[in-house]
C-alpha positions, 0 to 999 in steps of 0.5 A, a space after each residue: 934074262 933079256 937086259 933088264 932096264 930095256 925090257 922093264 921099260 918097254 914092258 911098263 909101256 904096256 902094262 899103261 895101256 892094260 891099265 888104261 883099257 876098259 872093255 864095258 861089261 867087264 871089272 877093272 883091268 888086272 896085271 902084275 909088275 914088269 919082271 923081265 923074265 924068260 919065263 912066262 906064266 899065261 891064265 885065264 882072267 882075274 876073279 872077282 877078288 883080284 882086284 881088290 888086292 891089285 895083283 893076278 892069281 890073289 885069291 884062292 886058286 892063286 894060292 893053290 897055283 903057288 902051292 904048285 910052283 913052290 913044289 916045282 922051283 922051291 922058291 915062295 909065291 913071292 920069289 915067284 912073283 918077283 922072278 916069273 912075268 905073269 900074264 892073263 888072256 883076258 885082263 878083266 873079271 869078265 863076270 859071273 856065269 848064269 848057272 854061277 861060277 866065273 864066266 869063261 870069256 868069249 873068243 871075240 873077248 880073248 881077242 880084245 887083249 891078245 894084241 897085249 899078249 902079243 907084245 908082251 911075248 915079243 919083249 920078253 921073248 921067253 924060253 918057257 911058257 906056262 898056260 894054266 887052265 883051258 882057256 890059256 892052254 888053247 891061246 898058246 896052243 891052239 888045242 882044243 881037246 881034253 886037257 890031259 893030252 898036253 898036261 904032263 908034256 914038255 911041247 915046242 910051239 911058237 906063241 906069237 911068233 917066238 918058239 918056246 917050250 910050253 909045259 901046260 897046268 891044269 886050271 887050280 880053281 877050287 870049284 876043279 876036281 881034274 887035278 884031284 883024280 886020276 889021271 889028272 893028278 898023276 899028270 899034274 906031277 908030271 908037268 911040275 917035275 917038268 918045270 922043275 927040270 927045265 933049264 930056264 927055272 933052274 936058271 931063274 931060280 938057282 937051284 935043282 928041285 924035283 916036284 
């Protein structure tokens, strides 16, 4: 865990100009607190419920997502939060789709927030970095194909120039059927006993869990 007061410092800095920064079409920016964590949880962007609670992964996806991770650290959403940075490639609720659903942020939009990705990273410096769904899942490693090519895989990458082991989840989106057939399902296990292995959680967490 890098020293706390610094990091905690250099991270509210950042999450000032987050909140500070309002991209015309979109809904009020999102971030969680400044948790000095190695572990780095990246998604896509708030819902349209996020901001109303003021905190990422609030509503029902967020609920699945911590119904995962409790599985894979044994600690509650809470604890979660307490002890895992979150993040977000896009900060804002970038509305809703024509043929409904969440709209998926354009590149051009991604590009807008990664300079706060960015630093976040270089602050934080983590040892782990969890990308979950699609969008973020591209954002750190740059792939672009089917998603169960990197679900269920512990991968070396740099992200914003620190070398990290990513291990990839798919989106927890209720509207998602990927993680509930074959051979999503199986990979979604995989990847969770794989958080569960990894020295950071174990470290983070204090305890052995086997998803």
């Amino acid at each position: 865990m890098p020293r706390a007061p610094n990091t905690v410092t250099a991270l509210e800095a950042v999450l000032r100009e987050v909140a500070a920064f309002r991209p015309r079409g979109f809904g009020p920016p999102i971030h969680g607190p400044p948790v000095p964590s190695r572990i780095f949880l990246i998604g896509q962007a708030p819902g349209p419920h996020e901001a109303r609670f003021g905190r990422p992964f609030a509503w029902t996806a967020g609920k699945t997502l911590f119904r995962w991770l409790e599985r894979a650290t044994g600690a509650a959403e809470e604890q979660v939060r307490e002890r895992v940075y979150i993040s977000a490639v896009v900060r804002c609720f970038p509305g809703k789709a024509p043929g409904g659903g969440d709209r998926v942020p354009t590149p051009d939009e991604c590009a807008l927030w990664r300079g706060f990705v960015r630093r976040e990273v270089e602050i934080l410096r983590p040892r782990l970095v969890i990308p979950v769904g699609r969008l973020a899942i591209q954002e750190v490693l740059g792939h672009t194909e089917p998603i169960a090519a990197v679900v269920g895989r512990t991968l070396r990458a740099y992200f914003h120039g620190v070398k990290t082991d990513v291990i990839p989840l798919p989106h927890p989106s209720g509207a998602s059927t990927w993680f509930k057939m074959e051979p999503g399902r199986t990979l979604l296990d995989e990847a969770l006993m794989l958080i569960a292995d990894h020295p950071e959680v174990q470290r983070t967490f204090r305890r052995r869990r086997t998803a």
